[in-house]
C-alpha positions in Angstrom: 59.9 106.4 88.0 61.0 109.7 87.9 58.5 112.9 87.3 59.4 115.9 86.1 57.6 118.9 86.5 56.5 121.0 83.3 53.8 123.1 82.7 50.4 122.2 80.5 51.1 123.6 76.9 48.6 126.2 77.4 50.6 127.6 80.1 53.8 129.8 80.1 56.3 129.9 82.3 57.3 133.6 83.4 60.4 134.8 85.1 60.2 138.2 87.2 63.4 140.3 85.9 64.3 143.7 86.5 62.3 146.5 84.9 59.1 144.2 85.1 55.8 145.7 86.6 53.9 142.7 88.7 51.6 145.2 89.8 50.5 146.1 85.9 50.1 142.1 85.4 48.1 141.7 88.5 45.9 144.0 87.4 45.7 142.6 83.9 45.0 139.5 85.7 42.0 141.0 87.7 41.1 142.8 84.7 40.5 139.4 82.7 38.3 138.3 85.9 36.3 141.5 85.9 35.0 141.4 82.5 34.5 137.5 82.8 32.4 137.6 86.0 29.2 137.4 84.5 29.9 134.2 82.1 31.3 131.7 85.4 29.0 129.4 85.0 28.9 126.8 82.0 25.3 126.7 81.3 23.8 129.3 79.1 20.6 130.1 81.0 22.5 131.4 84.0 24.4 133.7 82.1 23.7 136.8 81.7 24.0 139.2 78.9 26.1 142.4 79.0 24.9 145.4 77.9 27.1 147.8 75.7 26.4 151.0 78.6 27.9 148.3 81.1 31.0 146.8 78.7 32.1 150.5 78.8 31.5 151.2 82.4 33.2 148.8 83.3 36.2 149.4 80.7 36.4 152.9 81.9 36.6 151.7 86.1 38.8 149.0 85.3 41.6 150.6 82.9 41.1 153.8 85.8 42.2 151.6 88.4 44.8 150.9 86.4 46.4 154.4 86.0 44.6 155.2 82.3 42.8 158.4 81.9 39.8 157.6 80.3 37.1 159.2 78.2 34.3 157.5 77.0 31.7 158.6 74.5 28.2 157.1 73.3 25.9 158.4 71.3 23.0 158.3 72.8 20.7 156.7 69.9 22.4 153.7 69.5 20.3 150.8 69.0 21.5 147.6 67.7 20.5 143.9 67.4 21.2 141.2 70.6 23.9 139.5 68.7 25.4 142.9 67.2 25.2 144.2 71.1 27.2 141.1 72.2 29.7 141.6 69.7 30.2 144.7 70.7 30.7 143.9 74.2 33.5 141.6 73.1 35.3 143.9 71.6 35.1 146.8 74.3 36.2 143.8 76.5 38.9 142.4 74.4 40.0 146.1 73.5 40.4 146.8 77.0 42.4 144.0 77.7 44.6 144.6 75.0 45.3 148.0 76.5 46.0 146.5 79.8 48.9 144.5 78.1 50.4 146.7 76.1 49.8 150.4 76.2 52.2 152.6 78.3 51.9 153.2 81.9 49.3 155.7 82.5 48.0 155.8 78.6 45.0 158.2 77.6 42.2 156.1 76.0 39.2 157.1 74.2 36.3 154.7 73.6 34.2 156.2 71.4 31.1 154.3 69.7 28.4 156.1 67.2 25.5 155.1 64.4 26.7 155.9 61.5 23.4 155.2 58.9 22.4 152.0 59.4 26.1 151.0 61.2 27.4 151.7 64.2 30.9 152.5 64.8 33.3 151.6 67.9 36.5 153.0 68.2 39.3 152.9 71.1 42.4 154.8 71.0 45.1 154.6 73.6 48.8 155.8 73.7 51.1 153.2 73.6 54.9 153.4 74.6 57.9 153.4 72.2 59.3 150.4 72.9 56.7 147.2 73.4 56.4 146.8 76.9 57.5 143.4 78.5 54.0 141.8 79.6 54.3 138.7 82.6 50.7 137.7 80.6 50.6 135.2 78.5 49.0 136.2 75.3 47.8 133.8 71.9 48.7 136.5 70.0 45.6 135.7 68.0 43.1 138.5 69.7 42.9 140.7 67.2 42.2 138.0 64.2 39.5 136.4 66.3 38.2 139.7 66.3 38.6 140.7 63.2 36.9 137.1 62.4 33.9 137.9 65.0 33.2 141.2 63.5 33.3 139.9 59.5 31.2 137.1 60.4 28.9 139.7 61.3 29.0 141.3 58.3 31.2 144.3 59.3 34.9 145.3 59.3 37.8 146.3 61.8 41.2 147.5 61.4 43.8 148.5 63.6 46.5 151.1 63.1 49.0 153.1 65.3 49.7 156.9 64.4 51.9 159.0 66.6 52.2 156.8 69.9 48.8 156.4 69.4 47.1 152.6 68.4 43.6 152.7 67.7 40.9 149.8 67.1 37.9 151.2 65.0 34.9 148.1 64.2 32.1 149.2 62.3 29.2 146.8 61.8 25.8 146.4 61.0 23.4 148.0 63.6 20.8 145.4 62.8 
C-alpha cells in the first residue's frame, strides 16, 4: 500500500521564494495567537470576555511589534451593549490581522472608535503598499464578508474602501 503525503484541505502548502518576509508571517502567526489567547479553551464559562479598551491595547502592542506606527483613539463615553462590545472586539481583532497580512512594511494605522447618537463608530486606516504584498498565511478570503455579515446581523453597516495608499475599515452599529 503506498501513502502519499498531502495536506488536509484546510491547509496550504507554502513555498519560501525570494523577496518573501518569514519574519512578517511569523508575526502574523503570533499575532493570530495573541488575540486568541483568551478563547483556548472550548467551554464557554472559562472564557473570558474581551473588553473594547483591551481589543485595542492589544492591537496597538501587537501591530507595534510589528513595525506599524500606531495611533489609537476612543472616545471616552462609549458605552455599548455586551454583545455590541464583542462585536466590536472582533472586528478590532480581525482588522488588525488583516493589517498584519497585507498592509506595507511599517504602515501608519489609525483605530479610531466614537458614539455617534445612539451608534458608535470604529474605524481603522492603515497604508497599504502598491503592489499586494505576497503573504506565507493562508487566508479564506472570506474575512471581510463574515464581517460585514457579523455587523448587519447586528443591525449596523461596514464598508471598506482604499483612497490614496490608504485602506480603511469603518463599522458603525447600534450602541445598544
Amino acid at each position: 500500500m503506498q501513502h502519499s503525503a498531502r495536506p488536509s484541505p484546510g491547509i496550504r502548502a507554502t513555498t519560501l521564494d525570494e523577496g518573501d518576509n518569514l519574519g512578517s508571517t511569523i508575526a502574523v502567526l503570533w499575532l493570530n495567537i495573541t488575540f486568541r489567547s483568551c478563547n483556548w479553551r472550548n467551554s464557554r464559562r472559562f472564557e473570558q470576555r474581551a473588553s473594547i479598551a483591551s481589543a485595542l491595547e492589544e492591537a496597538r502592542d501587537s501591530l507595534a511589534k510589528l513595525g506599524a506606527d500606531v495611533t489609537v483613539h476612543s472616545s471616552p463615553n462609549v458605552s455599548v451593549s455586551a454583545a455590541i462590545e464583542q462585536a466590536l472586539v472582533h472586528l478590532v481583532r480581525e482588522g488588525a490581522t488583516n493589517i498584519a497580512k497585507h498592509a506595507t512594511e511599517h504602515p501608519s494605522v489609525t483605530i479610531q472608535i466614537e458614539a455617534i447618537e445612539n451608534d458608535v463608530r470604529l474605524e481603522l486606516a492603515n497604508s497599504i503598499a502598491e503592489t499586494p504584498r505576497n503573504s506565507l498565511v493562508p487566508s479564506s478570503g472570506y474575512g471581510l464578508d463574515r464581517l460585514r455579515e457579523r455587523v448587519s446581523l447586528l443591525g449596523g453597516d461596514l464598508s471598506t474602501q482604499m483612497v490614496g495608499g490608504t485602506w480603511t475599515l469603518t463599522a458603525r452599529l447600534p450602541a445598544r
